[in-house]
C-alpha positions in Angstrom: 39.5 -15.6 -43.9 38.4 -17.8 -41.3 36.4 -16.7 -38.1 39.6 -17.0 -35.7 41.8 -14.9 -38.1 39.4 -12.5 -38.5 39.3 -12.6 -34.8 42.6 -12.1 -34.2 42.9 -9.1 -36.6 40.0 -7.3 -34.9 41.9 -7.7 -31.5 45.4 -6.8 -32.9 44.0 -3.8 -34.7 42.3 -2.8 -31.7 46.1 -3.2 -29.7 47.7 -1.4 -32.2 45.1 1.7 -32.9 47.3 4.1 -30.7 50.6 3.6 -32.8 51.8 5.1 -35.4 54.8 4.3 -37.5 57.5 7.0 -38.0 59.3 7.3 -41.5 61.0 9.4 -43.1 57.9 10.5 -45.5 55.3 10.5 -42.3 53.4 8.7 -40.2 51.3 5.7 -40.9 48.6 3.5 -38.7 50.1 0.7 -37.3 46.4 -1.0 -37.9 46.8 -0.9 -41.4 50.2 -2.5 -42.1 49.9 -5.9 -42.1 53.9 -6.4 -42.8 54.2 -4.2 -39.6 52.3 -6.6 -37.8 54.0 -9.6 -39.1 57.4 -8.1 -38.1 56.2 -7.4 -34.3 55.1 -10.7 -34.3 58.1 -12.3 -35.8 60.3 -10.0 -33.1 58.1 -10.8 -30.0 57.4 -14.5 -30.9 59.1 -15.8 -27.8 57.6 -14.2 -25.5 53.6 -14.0 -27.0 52.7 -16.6 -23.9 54.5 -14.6 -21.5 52.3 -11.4 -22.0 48.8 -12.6 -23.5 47.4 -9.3 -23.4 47.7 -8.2 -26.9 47.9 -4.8 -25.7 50.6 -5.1 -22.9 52.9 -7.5 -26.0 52.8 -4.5 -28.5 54.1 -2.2 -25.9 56.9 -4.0 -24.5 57.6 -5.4 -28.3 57.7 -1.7 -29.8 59.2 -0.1 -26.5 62.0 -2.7 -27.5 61.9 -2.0 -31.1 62.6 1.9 -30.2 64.9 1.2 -27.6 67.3 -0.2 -30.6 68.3 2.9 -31.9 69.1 4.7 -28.4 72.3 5.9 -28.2 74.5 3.6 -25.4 74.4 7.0 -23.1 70.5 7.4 -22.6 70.0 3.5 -23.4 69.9 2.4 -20.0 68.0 5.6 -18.8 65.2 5.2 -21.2 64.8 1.4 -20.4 65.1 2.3 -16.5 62.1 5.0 -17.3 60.0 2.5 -19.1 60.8 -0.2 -16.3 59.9 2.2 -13.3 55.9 1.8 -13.2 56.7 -2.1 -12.8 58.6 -0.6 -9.3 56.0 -2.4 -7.0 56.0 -5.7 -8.7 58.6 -8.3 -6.8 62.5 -7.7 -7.9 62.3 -11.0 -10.2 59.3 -9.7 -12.3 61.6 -6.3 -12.5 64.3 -8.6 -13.5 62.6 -10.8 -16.0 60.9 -8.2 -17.3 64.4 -5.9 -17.9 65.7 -9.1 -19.7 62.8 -9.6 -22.0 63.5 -6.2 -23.0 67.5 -6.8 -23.9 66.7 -9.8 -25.1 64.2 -8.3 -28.1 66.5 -5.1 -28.7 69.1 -7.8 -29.7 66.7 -10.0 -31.7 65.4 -6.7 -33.6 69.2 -5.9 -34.2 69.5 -9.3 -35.6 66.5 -10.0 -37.3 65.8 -6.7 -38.4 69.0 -4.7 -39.2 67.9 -3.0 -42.1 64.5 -1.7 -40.7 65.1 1.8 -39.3 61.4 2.9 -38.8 60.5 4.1 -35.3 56.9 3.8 -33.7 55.0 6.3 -31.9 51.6 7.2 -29.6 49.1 8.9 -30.6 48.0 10.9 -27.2 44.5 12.7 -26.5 43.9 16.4 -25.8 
């Protein structure tokens, strides 16, 4: 593995160290599944420029991810929540940003049908 992969991995493991995937056997480190990784890659590919923090990508890639499986009558609730610290930014980031989101609930409904796993936080104290 070369020094910029290595790189990379050390940054997206550090990005990912607060979530968890939820299964139906338990929970499992986001950090050490690689095919995890790949698939939040693969899902947020268009939009990796957009957010270069590593960090801030995951969120709104696995906020997305979640969003999926909400049912239609808290969908729009739960992406308003998620949406409402961005409140002071200009109406066009709100905008943009409410669209990326739609936009990667559909692509993980079509690129991902089959995968029902949910993520989670792990929170201190």
């Amino acid at each position: 593995m070369g020094a910029d992969k290595k790189k990379l991995r050390r940054e997206e493991n550090r990005a990912l160290q607060g979530f968890f995937v939820q299964t139906g056997t338990g929970r499992i480190n986001v950090k050490d599944l690689d095919d995890v990784k790949k698939i939040l890659n693969t899902l947020g590919k268009p939009y990796r420029e957009v957010l270069p923090d590593l960090e801030l990508f995951y969120f709104f890639v696995i906020f997305a991810w979640n969003l999926s499986f909400a049912p239609q009558d808290i969908f729009d609730r739960e992406l308003e929540n998620f949406l409402h610290p961005y409140t002071g930014h200009s109406q066009e980031f709100h905008r943009a940003a409410k669209a990326m989101i739609l936009d990667l609930v559909e692509r993980k409904k079509a690129l991902f049908p089959h995968d029902r796993f949910t993520f989670g936080t792990y929170t201190e104290g």
